[in-house]
KOLBAZA-985253 format. One record per residue (C-alpha): x, y, z. Coordinates in pm, whole numbers, plus 50000, padded with zeros to 5 digits. Example, Ala and Ser with C-alpha at 12.3 -4.5 7.8 and 13.67 -1.06 7.14 Angstrom:
<pts>
512304955050780/513674989450714/
</pts>
This chain:
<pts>
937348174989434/935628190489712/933118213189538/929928215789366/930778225988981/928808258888988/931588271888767/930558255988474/926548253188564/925008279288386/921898277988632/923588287088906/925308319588837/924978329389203/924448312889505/923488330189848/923868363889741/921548389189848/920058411989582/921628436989319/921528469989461/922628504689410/926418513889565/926308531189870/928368529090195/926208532190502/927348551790852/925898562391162/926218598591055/926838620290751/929428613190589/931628644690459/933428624390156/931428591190081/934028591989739/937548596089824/936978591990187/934458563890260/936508546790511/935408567590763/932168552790764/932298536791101/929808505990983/932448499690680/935328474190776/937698468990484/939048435890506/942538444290246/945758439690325/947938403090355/945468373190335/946968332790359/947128322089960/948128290189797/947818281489421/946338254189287/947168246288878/944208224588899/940818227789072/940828192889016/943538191589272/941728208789603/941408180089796/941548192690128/938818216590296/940828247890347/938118264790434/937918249890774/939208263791080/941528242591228/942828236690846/947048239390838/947968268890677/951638262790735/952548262690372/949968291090243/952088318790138/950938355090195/949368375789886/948318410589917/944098418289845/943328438289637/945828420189362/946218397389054/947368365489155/949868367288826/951418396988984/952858378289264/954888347689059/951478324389044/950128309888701/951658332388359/949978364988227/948388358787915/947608387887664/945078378887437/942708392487253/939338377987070/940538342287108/939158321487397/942228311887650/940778273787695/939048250287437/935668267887268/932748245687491/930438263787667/929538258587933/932158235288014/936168245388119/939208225288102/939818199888408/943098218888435/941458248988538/943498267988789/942358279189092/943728301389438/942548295389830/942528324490042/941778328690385/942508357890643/940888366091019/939558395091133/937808409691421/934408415691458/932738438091729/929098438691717/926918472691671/923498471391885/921898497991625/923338478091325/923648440791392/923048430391019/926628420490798/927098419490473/929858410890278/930978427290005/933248413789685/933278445489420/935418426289190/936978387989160/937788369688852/936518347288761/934098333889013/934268329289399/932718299889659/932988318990051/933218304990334/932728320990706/934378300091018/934018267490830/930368274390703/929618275690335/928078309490259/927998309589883/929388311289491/929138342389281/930388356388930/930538383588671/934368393988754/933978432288743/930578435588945/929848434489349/928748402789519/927498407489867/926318379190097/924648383590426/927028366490688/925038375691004/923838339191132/927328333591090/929458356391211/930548360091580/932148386691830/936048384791862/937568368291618/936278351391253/937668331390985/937268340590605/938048314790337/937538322889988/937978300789682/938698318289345/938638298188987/940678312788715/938108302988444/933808297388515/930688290688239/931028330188287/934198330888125/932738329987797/931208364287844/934578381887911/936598376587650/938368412087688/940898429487450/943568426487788/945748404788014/944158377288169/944988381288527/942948364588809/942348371089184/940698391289441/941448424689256/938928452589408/938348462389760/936458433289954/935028446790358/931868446890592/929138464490619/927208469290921/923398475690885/920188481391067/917518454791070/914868484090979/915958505790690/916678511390341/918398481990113/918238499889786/917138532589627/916838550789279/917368589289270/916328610188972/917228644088954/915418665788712/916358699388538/913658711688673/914438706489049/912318681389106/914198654389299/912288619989306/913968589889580/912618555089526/913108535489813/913168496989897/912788489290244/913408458490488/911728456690827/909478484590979/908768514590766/910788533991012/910928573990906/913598584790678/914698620590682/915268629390338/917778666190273/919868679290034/922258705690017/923998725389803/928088726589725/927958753190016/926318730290254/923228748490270/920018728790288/917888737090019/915268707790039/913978685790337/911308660090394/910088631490612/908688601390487/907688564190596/906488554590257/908988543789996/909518575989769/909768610089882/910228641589634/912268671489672/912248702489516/915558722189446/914708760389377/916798774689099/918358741589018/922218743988914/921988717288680/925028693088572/927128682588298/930628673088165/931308711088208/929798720188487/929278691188713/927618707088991/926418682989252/923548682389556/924518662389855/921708637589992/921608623590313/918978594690370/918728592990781/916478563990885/917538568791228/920428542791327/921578549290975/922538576290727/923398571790363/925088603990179/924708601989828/925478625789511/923108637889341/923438654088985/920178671888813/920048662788419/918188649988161/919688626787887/917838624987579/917428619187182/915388645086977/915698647486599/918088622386605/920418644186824/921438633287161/920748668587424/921988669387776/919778695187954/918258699887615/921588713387458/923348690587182/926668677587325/929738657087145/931828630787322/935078636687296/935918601587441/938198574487531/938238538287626/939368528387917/940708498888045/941498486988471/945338482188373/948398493288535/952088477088456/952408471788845/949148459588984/947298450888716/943418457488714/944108462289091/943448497589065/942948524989364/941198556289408/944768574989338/945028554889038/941468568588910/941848600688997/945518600488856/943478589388499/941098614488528/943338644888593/945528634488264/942508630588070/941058667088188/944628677888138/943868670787759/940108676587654/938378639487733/934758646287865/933898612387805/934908576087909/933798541787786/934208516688008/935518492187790/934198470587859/932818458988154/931978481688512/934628500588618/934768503189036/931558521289228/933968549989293/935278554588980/931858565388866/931678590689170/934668607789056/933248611788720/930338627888883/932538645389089/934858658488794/932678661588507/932918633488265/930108614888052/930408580488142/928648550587858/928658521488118/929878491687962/928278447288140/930588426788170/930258411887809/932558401487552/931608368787396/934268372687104/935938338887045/932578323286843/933478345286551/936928326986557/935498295486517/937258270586268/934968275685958/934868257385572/934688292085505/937118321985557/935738354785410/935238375985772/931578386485649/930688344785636/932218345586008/929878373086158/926868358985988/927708328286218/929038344086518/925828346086670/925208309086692/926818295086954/926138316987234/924658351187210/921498337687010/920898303587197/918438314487481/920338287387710/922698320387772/919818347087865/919968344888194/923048345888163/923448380587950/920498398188170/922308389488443/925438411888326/923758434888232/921168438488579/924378436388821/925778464088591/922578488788592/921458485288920/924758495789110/925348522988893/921888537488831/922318571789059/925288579388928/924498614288708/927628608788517/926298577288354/924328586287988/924488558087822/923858519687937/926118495687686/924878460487703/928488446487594/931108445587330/931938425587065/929548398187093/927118398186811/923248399986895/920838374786922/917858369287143/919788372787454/921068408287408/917228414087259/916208407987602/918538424087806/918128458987603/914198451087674/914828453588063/917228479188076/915038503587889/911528489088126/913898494388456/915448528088385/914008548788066/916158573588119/919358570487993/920438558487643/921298526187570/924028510087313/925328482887153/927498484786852/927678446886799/923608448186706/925068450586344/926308408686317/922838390486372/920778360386199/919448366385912/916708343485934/914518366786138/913548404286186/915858416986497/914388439886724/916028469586775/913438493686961/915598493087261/918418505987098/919278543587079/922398552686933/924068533286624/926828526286674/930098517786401/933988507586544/936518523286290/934338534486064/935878552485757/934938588585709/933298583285447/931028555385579/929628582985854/928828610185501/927108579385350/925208570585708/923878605485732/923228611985373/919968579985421/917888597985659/919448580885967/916798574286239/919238571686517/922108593986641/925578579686525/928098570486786/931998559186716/932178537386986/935828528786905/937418548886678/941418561986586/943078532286725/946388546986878/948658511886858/952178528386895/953138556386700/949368563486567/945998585986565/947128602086287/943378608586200/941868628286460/941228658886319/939598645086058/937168622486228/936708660186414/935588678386119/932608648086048/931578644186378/931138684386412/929188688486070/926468672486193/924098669986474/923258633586463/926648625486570/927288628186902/930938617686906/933468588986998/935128572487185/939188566887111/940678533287100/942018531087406/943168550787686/946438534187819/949348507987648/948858470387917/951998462687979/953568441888266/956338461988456/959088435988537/961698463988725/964198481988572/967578476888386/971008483588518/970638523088361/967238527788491/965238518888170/962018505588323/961348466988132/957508463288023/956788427287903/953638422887678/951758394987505/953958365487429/957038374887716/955828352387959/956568320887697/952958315987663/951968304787306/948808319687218/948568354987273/948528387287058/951718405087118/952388441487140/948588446187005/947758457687367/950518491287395/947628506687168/946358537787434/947058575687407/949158572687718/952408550187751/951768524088082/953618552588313/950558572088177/953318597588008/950968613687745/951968600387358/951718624187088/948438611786994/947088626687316/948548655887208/946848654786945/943988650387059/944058678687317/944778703287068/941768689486798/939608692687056/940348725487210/937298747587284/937698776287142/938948774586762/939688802086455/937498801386203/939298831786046/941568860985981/940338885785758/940578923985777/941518931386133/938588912086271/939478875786417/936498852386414/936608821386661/934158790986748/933408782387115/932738743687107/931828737387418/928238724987456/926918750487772/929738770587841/930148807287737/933508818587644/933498847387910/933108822088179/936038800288172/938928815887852/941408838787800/942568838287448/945988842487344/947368849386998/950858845786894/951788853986517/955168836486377/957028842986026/959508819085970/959448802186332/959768838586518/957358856286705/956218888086577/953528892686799/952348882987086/948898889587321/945918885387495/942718891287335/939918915987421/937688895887635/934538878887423/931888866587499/931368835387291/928538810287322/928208777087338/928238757386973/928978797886840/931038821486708/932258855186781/934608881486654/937238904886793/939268930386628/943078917486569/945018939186359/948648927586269/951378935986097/951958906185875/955828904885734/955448909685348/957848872785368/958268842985535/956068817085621/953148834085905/951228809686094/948408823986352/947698804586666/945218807186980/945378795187308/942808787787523/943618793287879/941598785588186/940458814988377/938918797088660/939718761988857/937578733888691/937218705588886/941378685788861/942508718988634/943498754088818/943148787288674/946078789788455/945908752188276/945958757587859/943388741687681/945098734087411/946178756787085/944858760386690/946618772986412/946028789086067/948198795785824/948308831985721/951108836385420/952108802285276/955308813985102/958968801885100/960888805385412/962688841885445/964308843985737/966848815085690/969858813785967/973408827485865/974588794885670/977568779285847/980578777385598/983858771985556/986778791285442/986408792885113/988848777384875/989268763784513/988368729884463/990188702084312/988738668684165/990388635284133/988688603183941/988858570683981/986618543483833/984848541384156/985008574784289/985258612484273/987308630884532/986498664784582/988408682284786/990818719784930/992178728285192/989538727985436/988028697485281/988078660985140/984328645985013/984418615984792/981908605284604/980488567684497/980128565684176/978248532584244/975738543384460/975388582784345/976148592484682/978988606284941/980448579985166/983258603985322/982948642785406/985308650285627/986088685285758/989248700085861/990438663685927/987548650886076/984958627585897/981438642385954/979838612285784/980668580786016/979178558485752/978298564485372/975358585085316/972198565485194/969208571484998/966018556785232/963058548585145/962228522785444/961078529585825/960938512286137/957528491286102/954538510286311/951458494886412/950108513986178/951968496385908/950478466385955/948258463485686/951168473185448/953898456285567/953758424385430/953018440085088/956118466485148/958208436985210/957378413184926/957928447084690/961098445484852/961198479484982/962798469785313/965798456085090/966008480684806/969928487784728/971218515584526/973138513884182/974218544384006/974678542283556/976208574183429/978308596483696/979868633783499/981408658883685/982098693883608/983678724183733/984578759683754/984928788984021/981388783084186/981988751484234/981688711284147/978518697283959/977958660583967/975608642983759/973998609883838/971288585183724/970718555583981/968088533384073/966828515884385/966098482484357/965938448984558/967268414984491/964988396684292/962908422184159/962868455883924/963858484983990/961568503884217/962668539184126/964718557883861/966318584584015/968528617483883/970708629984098/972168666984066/975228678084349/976788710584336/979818717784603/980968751284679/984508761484737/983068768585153/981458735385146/977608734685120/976448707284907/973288709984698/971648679884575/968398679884335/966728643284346/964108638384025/962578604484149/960038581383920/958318550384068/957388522083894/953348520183951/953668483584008/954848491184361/953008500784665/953278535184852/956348544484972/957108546185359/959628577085315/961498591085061/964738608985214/968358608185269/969888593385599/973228605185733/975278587185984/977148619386194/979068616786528/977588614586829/979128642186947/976758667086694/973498657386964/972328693686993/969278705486768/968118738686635/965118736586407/962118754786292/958738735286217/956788722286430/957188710186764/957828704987025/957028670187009/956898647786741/954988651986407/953578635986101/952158644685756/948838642285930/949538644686281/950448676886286/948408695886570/950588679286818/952238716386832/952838743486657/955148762786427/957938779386575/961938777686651/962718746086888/965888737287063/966428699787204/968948673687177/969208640586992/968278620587284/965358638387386/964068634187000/963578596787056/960288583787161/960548551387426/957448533787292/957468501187424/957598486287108/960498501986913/959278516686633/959498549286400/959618578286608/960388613886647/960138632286362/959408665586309/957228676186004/956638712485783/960578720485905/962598752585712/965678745285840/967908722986116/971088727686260/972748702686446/976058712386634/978918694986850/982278698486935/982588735986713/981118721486412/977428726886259/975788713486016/972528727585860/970008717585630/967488737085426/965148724285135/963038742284840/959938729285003/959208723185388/960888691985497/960888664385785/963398646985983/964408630286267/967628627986430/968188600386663/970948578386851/969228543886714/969138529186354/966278521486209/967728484186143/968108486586547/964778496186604/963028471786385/965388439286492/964668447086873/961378441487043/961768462987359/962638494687408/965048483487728/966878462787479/967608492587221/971588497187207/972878530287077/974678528186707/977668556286838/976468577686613/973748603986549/971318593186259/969998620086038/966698613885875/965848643085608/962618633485465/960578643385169/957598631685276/956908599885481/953928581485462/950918596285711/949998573485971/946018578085994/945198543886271/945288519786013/946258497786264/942948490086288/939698491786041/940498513285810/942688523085564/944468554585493/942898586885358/944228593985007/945358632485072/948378614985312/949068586185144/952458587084984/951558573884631/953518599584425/955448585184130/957108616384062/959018634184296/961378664784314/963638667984625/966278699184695/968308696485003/971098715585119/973478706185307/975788736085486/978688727785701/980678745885934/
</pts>
């Protein structure tokens, strides 16, 4: 082996490379877009594109000096930089999360530690007025040794943050050679033990700068509220003059001055100051002659008071999301587009907050959230996780996190280490305005070294928060200091553990750094986790578990569904399988119905009430008055239907206040009459345009029984005849034959006018796809036997007359090898035009766990695919995730019901329905209850979706399958933390059920 092992020496975490600075991209002149447009900075030379690679599996096994010049390069192959190495058919992807990847030895890394050469040329043509070069790395994974024509330059680390080395005794005119070696795994390895795919490479931008041997190398802005804008400058060579100006979004200068010393303040008149809502920026140009830097420039003050965090001296709420570097076809490769793309969904639905979870983001990510007006808690490079998984006499996970500290985060061998992070994370990013909160890491547990780093983040840079939610697993054997700490911080907390943190006198505002974990079909919970975080001021919001589902895209199948592999696909062993498709988007970034959710919880402007003509509403945006951005229209529905419809008087609502207008409506004396209000945008904001909806709220005015039911389909109406057997009862006319089990206490045939509308026997259901957020209860829901329960009916009498057939039943559901789960009385009446009426009087046993669903399933053809139905949609909808719409009359077909998560799972149903029809081929079938129902109708099983683990391997049954649900259990995010709030758990041991079926 040819190198030094700086990979696993922790005291040499860099090597060569020139101080930590703040991001900036130098130019002769101003430049008009230093953000989206930097490359037209003429002293910037990006150095992407298709660089020489080869792939070593060992380090172990570099035995020649690549590096060199005249080094054969006949069997590199080429690899695209920016990219993931894993991308490109070298090494496996590995999801995994908490675990280490490699045996638990810090600082040391297996011998078998891959590795990947890379070398490219370039041209270099010298500037007179700038004949300084730096090179610039702003993200590699693991760690990187460089190399300029055959000359060692130096080794860096800390994947997600910039290295720059100063190649100018090195570099020549014409033509230079670049060699760069990156290791898979370094000492720093230990620190980023990510929930994500482990992917490796050159994976952020990587170019020149050219710079002036007299001028500035780093600077701090501060922009107050009250104008005053302070530049701290650091210097190299002759205090040359800088011209200091900013200007406002017009371009007009509205502050100048000259200095040669190193800080110069500027005073805006009539500051426009910034925030989420109104992110107003200054533009800054620094001109020290042969050199300009443009910078944005935000005014704002970040602050606790009365254990309430203010922006500007307002209280604000986060209403934010975790987000990951991940995309199914580069990886954490990620480009401006991609950013942007993020940021424009995220607008699109309420988010005015990001975590970066959890380590930096790139430099321009950070300008576009200055840019677009999001609160940014910026999140070192630190997850030391795997300690708490060490192998333990004990087991209990409270013994685990009293240890977890131990090996690393409290041994002061690793403080260097952890400062370092957390200084490379800091200092880049301290001008960005967007940037509240600093986040020392993630999942690590605290100890001396983290006690340290909080020190110097809060002596360099007072003003901004600071976090760090893993301060809560620590030794016990001494007093921890948390003085540097701001905000406490909780991941999944139950509801009721924020009531209980509030109600003993808190003395720090309460954050929910991760919170509603959306794995699959999830974030049932959102609106309640809304209703504690807005009753009180000491909690300044969350942050949603997680923004996007990691997958791998690996093309499409022969039918166009796109194939998404996750953990465990690549026939690696240890991994955490489909625990990473947990965001609010699926990996095409196609919003789930959790971001729906979402958008509509957190719309600004919400009813409070309806009450004698006058409609009162809460504007929750933090500076914002209504006036300014809404216009606010109401829709009234009975029974599905519109009944009116408007815009409301302008009002002029303020921020965290209410208002009223006058509404007066004409409220049918029937039917079920829901209220809603939308909140429309009035003016462009930043990625929205006048026009966008903010989202919708509803009330419920009359809760009473459906009145406006559809004309009932039947059939030509007939006497009916019954035959007996001792297994069946055959009901039956002209128009139709239904025979009934008298096993099972259910139909297996109804056919109509000579066609069977039942393509299997019907079936009483009390099972569901697993979710993620079944989990927890799965294994219990299985060894009750729920997932295996058959049905056995006792006593079966008939009788009948003119109106019809009545059929009696007791059954039971039960599973092999255990009791019965439920006793169950059965009631069908048949008319002579066909509706069937069945009356199911369920008790559980109390033995046995919560139910997943309580229902009937129907197996119909595939040809009856269209769907009619009033509830609530248009999307899909739970017990408790039900603000993904709103109540009214929807039309959509079978296919379109199913949701393609990644992992096949429960799916599509719609919840609080009155009535469905489904029709094909002249024949409709519709179904009404005596209470509001559910259902789903879908061209899958549930068996299929279970048995398969990808949606691109789900095969259509030929049939459409007819879900009508009592209830099914809520989903809440018990994926994750906690458990399930009692008002949507279905633990009911009695239950009544009317369904009607009508068929014509």
């Amino acid at each position: 082996m040819l190198l030094p092992r700086h990979y696993e020496n922790l005291h040499i975490l860099h090597e060569n490379t020139l101080p930590n600075r703040a991001y900036y991209i130098p130019a002769s002149v101003r430049l008009d877009d230093p953000v989206e447009n930097r490359e037209a900075s003429d002293r910037l030379q990006l150095l992407g594109g298709d660089w020489l690679f080869r792939y070593y599996p060992s380090v172990e096994d570099l035995d020649d000096p690549f590096w060199e010049e005249t080094f054969d390069t006949d069997d590199f192959t080429i690899l695209p930089v920016p990219s993931v190495w894993q991308n490109h058919g070298y090494d496996t992807h590995q999801y995994i999360d908490g675990q280490y990847p490699f045996p638990m030895d810090p600082p040391y890394l297996p011998y078998d530690n891959p590795c990947g050469a890379y070398r490219r040329t370039f041209d270099y043509h010298p500037c007179a007025q700038a004949p300084l070069v730096h090179l610039s790395f702003e993200g590699v994974d693991s760690c990187l040794y460089v190399w300029l024509n055959g000359q060692y330059i130096g080794y860096s680390q800390v994947s997600h943050s910039t290295s720059e080395f100063d190649l100018t005794p090195h570099i020549r005119e014409g033509n230079n050679t670049l060699a760069v070696l990156v290791v898979k795994w370094c000492d720093g390895s230990y620190f980023e033990d990510q929930d994500k795919f482990r992917m490796s490479g050159i994976f952020r931008d990587v170019y020149l700068l050219q710079r002036t041997v007299d001028g500035i190398t780093d600077y701090t802005v501060h922009g107050a509220p009250d104008g005053t804008v302070t530049v701290t400058m650091e210097r190299r060579g002759q205090p040359v003059p800088v011209t200091l100006t900013l200007y406002d979004r017009e371009n007009h200068p509205v502050a100048h001055t000259v200095t040669t010393g190193n800080t110069a303040v500027l005073s805006v008149p009539a500051p426009r100051l910034w925030s989420a809502e109104d992110p107003y920026l200054y533009t800054l140009t620094m001109d020290a002659g042969d050199e300009y830097i443009t910078e944005q420039v935000g005014l704002r003050d970040i602050r606790v008071a009365h254990n309430t965090v203010l922006l500007n001296g307002s209280p604000i709420k986060f209403h934010g999301v975790n987000r990951h570097d991940s995309d199914p076809q580069t990886g954490f490769a990620i480009s401006v587009a991609q950013m942007k793309r993020d940021l424009t969904v995220m607008r699109q639905h309420n988010i005015n907050a990001i975590r970066t979870s959890h380590y930096p983001n790139a430099p321009q990510f950070y300008q576009l959230c200055d840019r677009y007006g999001f609160y940014v808690m910026d999140e070192a490079d630190m997850e030391a996780e795997g300690p708490i998984h060490a192998y333990r006499r004990y087991t209990r996970p409270e013994e685990r996190r009293e240890h977890w500290h131990e090996m690393i985060i409290d041994d002061p061998r690793y403080t260097e280490t952890v400062v370092d992070r957390v200084q490379r994370c800091v200092i880049r990013d301290k001008n960005r305005p967007s940037v509240v909160i600093w986040s020392a890491g993630n999942e690590s547990a605290y100890g001396c070294t983290v006690e340290e780093a909080l020190r110097w983040i809060k002596h360099y840079d007072p003003t901004r928060l600071t976090h760090y939610e893993s301060a809560l697993y620590h030794t016990k054997d001494r007093k921890m200091d948390y003085s540097c700490l701001d905000l406490y911080s909780r991941m999944y907390p139950a509801v009721g553990d924020i009531h209980r943190y509030m109600a003993n006198q808190p003395d720090k505002p309460y954050v929910l750094c991760e919170y509603s974990h959306g794995l699959g079909n999830s974030n049932g919970d959102l609106e309640d986790y809304f209703e504690v975080i807005e009753a009180y001021d000491a909690v300044c919001g969350g942050f949603v578990w997680e923004w996007c589902d990691h997958a791998i895209y690996k093309g499409d199948t022969p039918d166009g569904k796109p194939i998404y592999y996750y953990g465990g696909d690549h026939g690696e062993w240890q991994h955490n399988r489909w625990y990473c498709l947990d965001g609010l988007v699926h990996p095409d970034r196609r919003p789930k119905s959790g971001l729906l959710e979402f958008k509509n919880v957190h719309t600004p402007v919400r009813i409070v009430r309806w009450q004698d003509g006058d409609l009162t509403l809460h504007n929750y945006r933090d500076f914002t008055d209504t006036a300014a951005y809404a216009s606010l229209r109401y829709r009234l529905t009975c029974d599905g239907v519109t009944v009116a419809e408007g815009t409301l008087p302008a009002v002029a609502i303020p921020p965290h206040g209410e208002g009223t207008v006058p509404l007066v409506l004409e409220v049918p004396t029937e039917g079920r009459c829901f209220l809603q209000v939308e909140t429309v945008l009035t003016r462009a904001e930043g990625l929205l345009p006048a026009g966008h909806p903010l989202g919708m709220h509803e009330i419920t005015v009359a809760d009473r029984p459906c009145a406006s039911l559809p004309m009932a389909p039947v059939l030509p109406a007939s006497p009916l005849a019954v035959r007996e057997d001792h297994r069946t009862l055959t009901v039956e006319n002209r128009c139709l034959r239904y025979v009934y089990d008298k096993r099972t206490g259910l139909f297996r045939e109804l056919t109509v006018e000579g066609k069977p509308l039942l393509q299997r026997p019907m079936e009483l259901d009390i099972w569901r796809a697993p979710m993620g957020i079944d989990r927890n209860n799965l294994d219990t829901w299985k060894a009750a036997g729920l997932n295996r329960a058959v049905t056995r009916a006792y006593e079966t009498s008939y009788t009948a007359d003119g109106d019809g057939v009545d059929i009696r039943t007791t059954l039971s559901m039960t599973p092999i090898g255990l009791q019965r789960i439920l006793t169950v009385q059965a009631t069908w009446h048949i008319s002579p035009t066909g509706s069937i009426r069945v009356t199911l009087d369920a008790v559980k046993d109390p033995d046995f766990p919560l139910l997943p669903r309580f229902g009937l399933r129907l197996f119909l053809p595939k040809t009856m695919c269209q769907v009619r139905y009033s509830g609530i949609g248009p999307e899909e909808s739970y017990y408790d995730k039900r603000r993904t719409g709103y109540h009214g009359v929807f039309d959509t077909t079978v296919e379109a019901m199913h949701v393609d998560y990644v992992y096949p799972q429960e799916n599509g149903s719609r919840s609080d329905c009155d009535y469905l029809q489904l029709t094909g081929e002249g024949r409709t079938l519709q179904v009404t209850a005596g209470e509001p129902f559910s259902f789903s109708a879908s061209p899958y099983t549930r068996e299929e979706l279970e048995q398969k683990g990808h949606s691109y391997e789900l095969e259509p049954c030929g049939h459409t399958v007819l879900c009508i649900d009592y209830r099914q259990n809520g989903l809440g995010s018990t994926s994750c933390g906690v458990v399930l709030l009692p008002p949507y758990r279905f633990d009911q041991l009695d239950i009544h059920f009317e369904v009607q079926l009508d068929i014509g």
